[in-house]
N, C-alpha and C positions, 0 to 999 in steps of 0.2 A: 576504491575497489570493493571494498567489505561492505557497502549499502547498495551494489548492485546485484551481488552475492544474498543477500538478504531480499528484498525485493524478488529478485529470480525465484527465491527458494517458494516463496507466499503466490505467486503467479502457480507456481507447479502443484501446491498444496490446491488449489482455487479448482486449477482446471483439471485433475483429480478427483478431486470432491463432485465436479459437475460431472464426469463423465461416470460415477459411483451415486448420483443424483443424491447429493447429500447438500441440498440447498443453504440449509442452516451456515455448515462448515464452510461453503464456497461464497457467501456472503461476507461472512469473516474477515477470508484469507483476502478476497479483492479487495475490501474498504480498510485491510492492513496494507496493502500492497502499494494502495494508491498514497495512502498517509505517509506509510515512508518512502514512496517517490519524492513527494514533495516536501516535508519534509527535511530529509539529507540530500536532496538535490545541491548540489553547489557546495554545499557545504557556508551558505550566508548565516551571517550572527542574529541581522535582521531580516525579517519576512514585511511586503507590503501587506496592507492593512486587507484585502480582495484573496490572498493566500493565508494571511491567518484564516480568515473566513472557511475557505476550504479546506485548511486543515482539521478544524474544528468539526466540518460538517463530516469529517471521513472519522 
């Protein structure tokens, strides 16, 4: 519950920041957003080799 809670909170910072046209900040807050989607998604020990990848690139 507390990493969708988190997640939520970086989505609202995002689309905040875009709608205050604070580009820099709503780049940020997405490419945190997305990191810990994926991330704490599931909550798995191991990641396949194509979601390291993505996590890396976020």
């Amino acid at each position: 519950m507390r990493q969708h809670f988190l997640y939520n909170t970086l989505v609202l910072i995002s689309w905040n920041a875009r709608k205050e046209k604070a580009q820099e900040t709503e780049r940020i807050s997405k490419l945190s957003a997305r990191y810990y989607r994926l991330a704490l998604d599931k909550g798995e020990t191991y990641n396949a080799l194509d979601k390291e990848v993505e996590l890396l690139h976020h």
